[in-house]
C-alpha positions as semicolon CSV with decimal commas, in nm:
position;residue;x (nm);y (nm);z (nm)
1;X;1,341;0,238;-1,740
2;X;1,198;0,473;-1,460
3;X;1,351;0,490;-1,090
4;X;1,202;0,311;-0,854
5;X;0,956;0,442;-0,612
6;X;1,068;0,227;-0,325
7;X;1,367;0,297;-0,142
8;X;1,574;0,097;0,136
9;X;1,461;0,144;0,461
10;X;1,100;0,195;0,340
11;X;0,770;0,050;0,551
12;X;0,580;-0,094;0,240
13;X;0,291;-0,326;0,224
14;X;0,241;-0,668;-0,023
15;X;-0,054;-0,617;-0,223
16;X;-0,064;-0,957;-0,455
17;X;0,101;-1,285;-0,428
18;X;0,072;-1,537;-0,108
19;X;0,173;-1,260;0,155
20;X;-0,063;-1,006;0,069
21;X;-0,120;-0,766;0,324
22;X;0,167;-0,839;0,502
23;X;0,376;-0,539;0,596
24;X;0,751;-0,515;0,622
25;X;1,078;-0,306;0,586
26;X;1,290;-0,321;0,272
27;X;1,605;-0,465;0,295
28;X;1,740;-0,442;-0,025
29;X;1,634;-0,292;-0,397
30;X;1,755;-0,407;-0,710
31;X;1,651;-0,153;-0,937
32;X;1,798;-0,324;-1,272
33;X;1,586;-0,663;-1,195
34;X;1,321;-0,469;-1,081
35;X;1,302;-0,645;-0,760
36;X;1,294;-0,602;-0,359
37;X;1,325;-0,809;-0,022
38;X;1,099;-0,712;0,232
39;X;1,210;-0,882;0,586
40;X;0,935;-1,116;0,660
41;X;0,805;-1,163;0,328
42;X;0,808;-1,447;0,053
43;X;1,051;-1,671;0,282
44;X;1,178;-1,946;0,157
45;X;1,390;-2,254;0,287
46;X;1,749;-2,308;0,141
47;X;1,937;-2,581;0,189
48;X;2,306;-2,564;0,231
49;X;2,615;-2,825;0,211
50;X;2,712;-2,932;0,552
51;X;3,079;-2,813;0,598
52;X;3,282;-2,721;0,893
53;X;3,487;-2,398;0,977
54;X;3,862;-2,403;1,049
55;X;3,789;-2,332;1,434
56;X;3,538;-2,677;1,470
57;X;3,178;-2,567;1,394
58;X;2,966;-2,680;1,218
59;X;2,802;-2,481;0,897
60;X;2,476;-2,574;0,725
61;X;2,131;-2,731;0,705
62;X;1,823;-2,548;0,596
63;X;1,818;-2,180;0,637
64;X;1,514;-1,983;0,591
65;X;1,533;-1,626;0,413
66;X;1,378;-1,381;0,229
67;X;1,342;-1,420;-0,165
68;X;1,324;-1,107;-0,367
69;X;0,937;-1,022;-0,539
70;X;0,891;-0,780;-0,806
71;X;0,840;-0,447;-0,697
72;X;0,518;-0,422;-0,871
73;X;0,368;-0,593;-0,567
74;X;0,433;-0,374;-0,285
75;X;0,310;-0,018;-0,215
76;X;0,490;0,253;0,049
77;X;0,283;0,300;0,365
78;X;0,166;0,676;0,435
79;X;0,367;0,706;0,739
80;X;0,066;0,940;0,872
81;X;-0,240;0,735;0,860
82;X;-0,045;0,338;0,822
83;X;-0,241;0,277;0,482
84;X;-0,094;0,199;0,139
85;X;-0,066;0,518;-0,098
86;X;0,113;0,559;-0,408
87;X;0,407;0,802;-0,433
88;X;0,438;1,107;-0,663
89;X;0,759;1,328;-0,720
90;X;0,754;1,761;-0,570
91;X;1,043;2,011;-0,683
92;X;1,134;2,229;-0,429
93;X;1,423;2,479;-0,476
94;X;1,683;2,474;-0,178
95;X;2,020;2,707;-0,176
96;X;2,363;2,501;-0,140
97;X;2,697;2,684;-0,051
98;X;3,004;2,622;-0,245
99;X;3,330;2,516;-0,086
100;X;3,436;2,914;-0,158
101;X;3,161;3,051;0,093
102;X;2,899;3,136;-0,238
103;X;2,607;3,000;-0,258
104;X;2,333;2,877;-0,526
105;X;2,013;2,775;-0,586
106;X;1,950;2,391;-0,661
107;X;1,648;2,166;-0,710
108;X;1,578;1,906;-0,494
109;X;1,296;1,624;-0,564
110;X;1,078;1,541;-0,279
111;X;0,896;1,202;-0,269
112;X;0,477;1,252;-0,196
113;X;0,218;1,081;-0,077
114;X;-0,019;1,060;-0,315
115;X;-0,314;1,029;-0,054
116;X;-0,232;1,352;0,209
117;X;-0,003;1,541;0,036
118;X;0,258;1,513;0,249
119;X;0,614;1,423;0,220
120;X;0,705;1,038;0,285
């Protein structure tokens, strides 16, 4: 299985299902499932057992949140131009310092958008 192209904290954009084209922040990736929340998106009512807490309130009712959707259906917004681009992968060689005071040369990947160039 490849890593996921989405990230947390990512402004992506629903391409298929009943929200298309309905923009939103990612809350949460589960990379095993394959699967995201986006706030805002796919919401869905849940009903929970009426209880009460130990201080006198009362818990419960329906509660509307976010279901996950399969990543497949969302694509990163280009942060330049606010339209939905796929992401490629640059290597770009940065020095690190040891704890000693030497330092090294490392590779770093860089996440791209596909439609400028530039880095998301």
């Amino acid at each position: 299985m490849a890593g996921l192209f989405v990230r947390k904290g990512d402004l992506v954009q629903v391409i298929s299902g009943k929200d298309r084209g309905v923009t939103g922040r990612v809350i949460e990736v589960m990379p095993k499932a394959e699967l995201v929340i986006v706030e805002g998106v796919n919401r869905v009512k849940k009903h929970t057992k009426v209880g009460q807490s130990n201080r006198g309130a009362k818990t419960g009712g329906i509660i509307t949140t976010e279901a996950p959707i399969h990543v497949s259906n969302v694509m990163v917004v280009d942060p330049d131009d606010s339209r939905a681009t796929r992401v490629g992968k640059r290597q770009e060689k940065v020095e690190k310092r040891r704890s000693d005071g030497s330092t090294y040369e490392s590779v770093r990947n860089v996440r791209v958008s596909k439609r400028t160039g530039k880095d998301i």
